[in-house]
N, C-alpha and C positions, 0 to 999 in steps of 0.2 A: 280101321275105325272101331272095330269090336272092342277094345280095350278101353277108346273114350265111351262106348256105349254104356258098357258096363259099370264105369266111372258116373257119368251121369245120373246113370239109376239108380247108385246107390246114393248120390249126391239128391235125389227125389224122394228117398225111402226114408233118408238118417236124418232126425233134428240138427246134430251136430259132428261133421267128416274135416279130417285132415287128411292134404295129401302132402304124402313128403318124399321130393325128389331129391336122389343124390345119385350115386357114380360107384363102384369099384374101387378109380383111383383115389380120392377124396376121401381124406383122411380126418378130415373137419369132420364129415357128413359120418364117419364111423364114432366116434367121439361122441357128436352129440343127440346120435339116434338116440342110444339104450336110456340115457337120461329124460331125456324128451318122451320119449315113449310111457315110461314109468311114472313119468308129473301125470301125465292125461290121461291114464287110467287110474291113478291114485284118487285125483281132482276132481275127474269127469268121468261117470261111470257111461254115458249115453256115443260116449265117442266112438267114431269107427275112424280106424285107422288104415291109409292105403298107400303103401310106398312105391315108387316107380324109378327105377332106376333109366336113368334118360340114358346112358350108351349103348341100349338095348331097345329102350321104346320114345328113340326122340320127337317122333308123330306127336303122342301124346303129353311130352313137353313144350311143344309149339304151338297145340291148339291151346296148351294154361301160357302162353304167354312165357315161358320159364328161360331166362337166357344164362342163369348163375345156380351151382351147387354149395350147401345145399338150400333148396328152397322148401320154407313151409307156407301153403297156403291149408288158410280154414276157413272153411263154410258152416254159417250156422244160419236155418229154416231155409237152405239150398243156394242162397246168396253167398258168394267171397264176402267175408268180414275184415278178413286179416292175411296181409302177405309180408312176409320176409326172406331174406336170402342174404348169405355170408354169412354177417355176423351181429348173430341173436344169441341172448342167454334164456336158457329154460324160465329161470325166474319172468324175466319179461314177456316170453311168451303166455304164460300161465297166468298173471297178472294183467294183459288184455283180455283175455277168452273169459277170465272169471266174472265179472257183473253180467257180460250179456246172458251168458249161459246161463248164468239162475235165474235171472229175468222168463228167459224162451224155456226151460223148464219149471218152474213155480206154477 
């Protein structure tokens, strides 16, 4: 449980945290890390980002509920806002996240 702890905390510390679960073999999940990752720091400078690779820590992909790769959930003032899993495009990701965020940052 160290790793959900850890998770947690910074889930208590950061206005606005992504975790994003994927695999090794999940070839999706390499694809659309590096793009994904580059919208929300281009977008969102406040973001922390935290990847967990479930065939190594499936603990803490059971206690997020996670049953599909890959999945993005984001927390914004420590609450889930937004989950997805398969099949999401950057664009739509980044087009949810955007009014709240400037909202809870403004």
């Amino acid at each position: 449980m160290q790793n959900i702890d850890k998770i947690k905390k910074t889930l208590e510390e950061n206005p606005a945290v992504m975790l994003y679960f994927s695999a090794p073999t999940c070839n999706v999940c390499h694809a659309l890390k590096p793009k994904l990752l580059e919208a929300l720091k281009s977008s969102f400078k406040e973001f922390q980002i935290i990847s967990i690779d479930t065939s190594v820590d499936q603990e803490t992909a059971a206690y997020f509920s996670v049953f599909a790769i890959p999945t993005v959930l984001v927390f914004l003032g420590g609450k889930e806002f937004l989950r997805k899993s398969r099949h999401m495009s950057v664009d739509e990701v980044v087009r949810e996240i955007k009014r709240p965020y400037e909202i809870m940052m403004s």
